[in-house]
N, C-alpha and C positions, 0 to 999 in steps of 0.2 A: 271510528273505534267504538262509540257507542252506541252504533247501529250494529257493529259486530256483536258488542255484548250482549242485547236487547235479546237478537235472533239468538243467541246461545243460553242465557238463559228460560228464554220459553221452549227451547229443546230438552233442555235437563230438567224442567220445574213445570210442569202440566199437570195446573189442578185437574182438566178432565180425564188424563191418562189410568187408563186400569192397569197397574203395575202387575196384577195376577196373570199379565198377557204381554207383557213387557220384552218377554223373552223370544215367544213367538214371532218366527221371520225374519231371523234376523241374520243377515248375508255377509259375514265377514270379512271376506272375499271383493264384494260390491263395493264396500263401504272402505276399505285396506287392500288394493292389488298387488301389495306387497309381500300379504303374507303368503306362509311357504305350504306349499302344495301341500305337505303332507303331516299339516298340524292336524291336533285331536282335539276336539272337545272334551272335560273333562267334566266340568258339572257349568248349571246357567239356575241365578238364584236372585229374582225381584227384589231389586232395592227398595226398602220402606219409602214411600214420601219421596221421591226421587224417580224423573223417567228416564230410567237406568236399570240395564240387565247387567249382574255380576256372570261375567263367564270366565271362568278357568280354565286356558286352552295347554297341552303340550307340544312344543314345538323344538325339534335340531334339542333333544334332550334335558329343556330346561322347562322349568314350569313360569309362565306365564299369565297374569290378571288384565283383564278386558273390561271395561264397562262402557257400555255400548247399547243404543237404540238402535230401530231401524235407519236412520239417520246419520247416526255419530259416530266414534267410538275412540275411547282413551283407553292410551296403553299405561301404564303406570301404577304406582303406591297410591291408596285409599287411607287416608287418615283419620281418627276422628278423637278427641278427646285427648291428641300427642302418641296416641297409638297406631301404628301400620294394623289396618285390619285385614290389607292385603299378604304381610308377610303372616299375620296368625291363621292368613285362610289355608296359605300355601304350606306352611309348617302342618299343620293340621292334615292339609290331604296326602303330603309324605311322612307323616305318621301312622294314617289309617294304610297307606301303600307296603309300608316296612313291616307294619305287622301280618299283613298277608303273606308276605315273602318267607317272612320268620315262621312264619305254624307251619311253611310248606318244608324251608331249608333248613332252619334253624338247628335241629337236629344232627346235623351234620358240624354242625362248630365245631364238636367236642374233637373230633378227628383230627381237626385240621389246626391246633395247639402248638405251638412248638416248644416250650417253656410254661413254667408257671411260677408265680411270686407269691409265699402265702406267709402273712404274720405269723410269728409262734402261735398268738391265741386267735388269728383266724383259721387255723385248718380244722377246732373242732364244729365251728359255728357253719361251714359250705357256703356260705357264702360269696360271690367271688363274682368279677365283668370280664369279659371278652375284650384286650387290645388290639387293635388292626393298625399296623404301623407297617409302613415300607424303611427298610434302614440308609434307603440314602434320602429320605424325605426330613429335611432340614426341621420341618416343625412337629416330627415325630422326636426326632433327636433332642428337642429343645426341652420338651416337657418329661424325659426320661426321670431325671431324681425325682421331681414333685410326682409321679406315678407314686413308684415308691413310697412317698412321704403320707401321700393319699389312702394308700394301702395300711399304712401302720395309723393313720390318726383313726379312720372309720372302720379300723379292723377286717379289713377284706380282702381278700384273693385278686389277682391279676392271671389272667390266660392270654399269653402272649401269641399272636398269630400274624404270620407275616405274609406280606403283597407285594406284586413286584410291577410298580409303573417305571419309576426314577431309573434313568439309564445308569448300569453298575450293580443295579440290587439283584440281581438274578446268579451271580458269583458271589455276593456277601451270604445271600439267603443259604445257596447252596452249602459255601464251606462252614457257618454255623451248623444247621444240619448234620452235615457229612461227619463234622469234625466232633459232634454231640455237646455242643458246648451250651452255659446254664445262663439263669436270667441276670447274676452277676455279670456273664460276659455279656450281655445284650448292656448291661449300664455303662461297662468300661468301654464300647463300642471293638472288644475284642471278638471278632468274627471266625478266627484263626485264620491257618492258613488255607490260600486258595487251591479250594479242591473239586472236585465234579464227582457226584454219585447216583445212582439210581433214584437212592430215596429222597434227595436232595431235590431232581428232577420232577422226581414226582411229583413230591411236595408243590413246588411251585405252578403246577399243570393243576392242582388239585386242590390249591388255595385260591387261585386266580377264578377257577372255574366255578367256586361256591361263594367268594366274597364279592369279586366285580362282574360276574355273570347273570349268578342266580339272585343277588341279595342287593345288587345294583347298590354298593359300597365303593366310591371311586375318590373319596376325600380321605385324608390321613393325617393326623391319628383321628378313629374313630372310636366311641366307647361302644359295647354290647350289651344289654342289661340280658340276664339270662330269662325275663318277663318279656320279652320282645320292642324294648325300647331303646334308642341308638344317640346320643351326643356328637356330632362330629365337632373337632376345633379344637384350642390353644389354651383358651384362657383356662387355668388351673381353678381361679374360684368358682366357675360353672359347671366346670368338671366335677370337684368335689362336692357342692349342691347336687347336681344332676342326679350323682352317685347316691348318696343321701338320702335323697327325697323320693327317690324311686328303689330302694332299698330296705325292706322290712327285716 
């Protein structure tokens, strides 16, 4: 065991290593026959003081952190100081990802609305976020009033748009639609009755197509800042910061 550690740390810690070359040759492949044919490199970034390449690979559609020599390489979370500097790397490059997506589709949001929630004294300020919520998705359902409450405390608009993963939502979708029903009936989970229409149809061909296609939005509920910045998740206090702080 301590001949293992020995040879492990003179792999990770080589005073004579040039980490500005770190990156350089490095066979993922060789070194992991495991991994999947058809991952991507994403970015590859010398660790300070450490012989270690940071690589950010995409693989089977999740983002994945590598740190890895010609030698080595560990799959896993980088910590330093109590902080994942792996999850702020990955946060970070699907932040810089969303905003390319947004300048290209974002544009299209406004279409594809089905409702909107606006305080009395938010409709003169425009202010307002993008909801992405499926109605049979339990943790869309969950945070419905605190929407609401969020909307009235920081004075801002709600634009309801809806997605259809959850099996059943593609008949809820439709008969709100069809039936023209308001953002009241989206609280009471009053859908009407089940109907089938063109624009209902549509709708769902044409929200599907710009939220989980184009804008590669597949989590719910998701927030939209109309600045091209996106929240996905539950917890209501993050929400309403998120909102907040990215909100002038």
């Amino acid at each position: 065991m301590l001949i293992l550690t020995i040879l492990l740390l003179s792999l990770l810690i080589n005073p004579t290593a040039h980490t500005s070359n770190i990156c350089d040759n490095i066979s993922l492949t060789k070194i992991m026959p495991y991994m999947p044919a058809d991952y991507r490199i994403i970015s590859k970034t010398p660790l300070k003081d450490v012989n270690l390449c940071d690589i950010l690979i995409e693989a089977n559609g999740k983002i994945i952190p590598i740190y890895a020599n010609k030698e080595i390489a560990i799959v896993g979370s980088l910590f330093k100081n109590g902080k994942s500097l792996s999850s702020r790397e990955i946060n970070s490059y699907l932040s810089a990802r969303f905003k390319k997506l947004f300048t290209k589709y974002g544009k299209n949001l406004s279409s594809s609305v089905a409702v909107s929630y606006f305080p009395q004294t938010a409709k003169s300020n425009g202010k307002f976020f993008y909801l992405v919520v499926d109605p049979e998705c339990p943790y869309s359902n969950n945070i419905k009033q605190d929407i609401k409450r969020i909307c009235n405390k920081l004075n801002i608009g709600a634009k309801l748009i809806f997605i259809s993963k959850y099996k059943g939502s593609n008949s809820r979708i439709q008969s709100f639609i069809c039936n023209k029903k308001g953002f009241s009936d989206y609280l009471k989970g009053n859908y009407g009755k089940t109907d089938r229409c063109k624009k209902g149809i549509d709708y769902i061909k044409r929200t599907n197509r710009l939220i989980i296609d184009n804008l590669n939005i597949t989590e719910t509920p998701t927030i939209i800042l109309p600045s091209g910045k996106r929240y996905s998740g539950i917890n209501t206090h993050l929400i309403e910061q998120f909102i907040k702080n990215n909100t002038k």
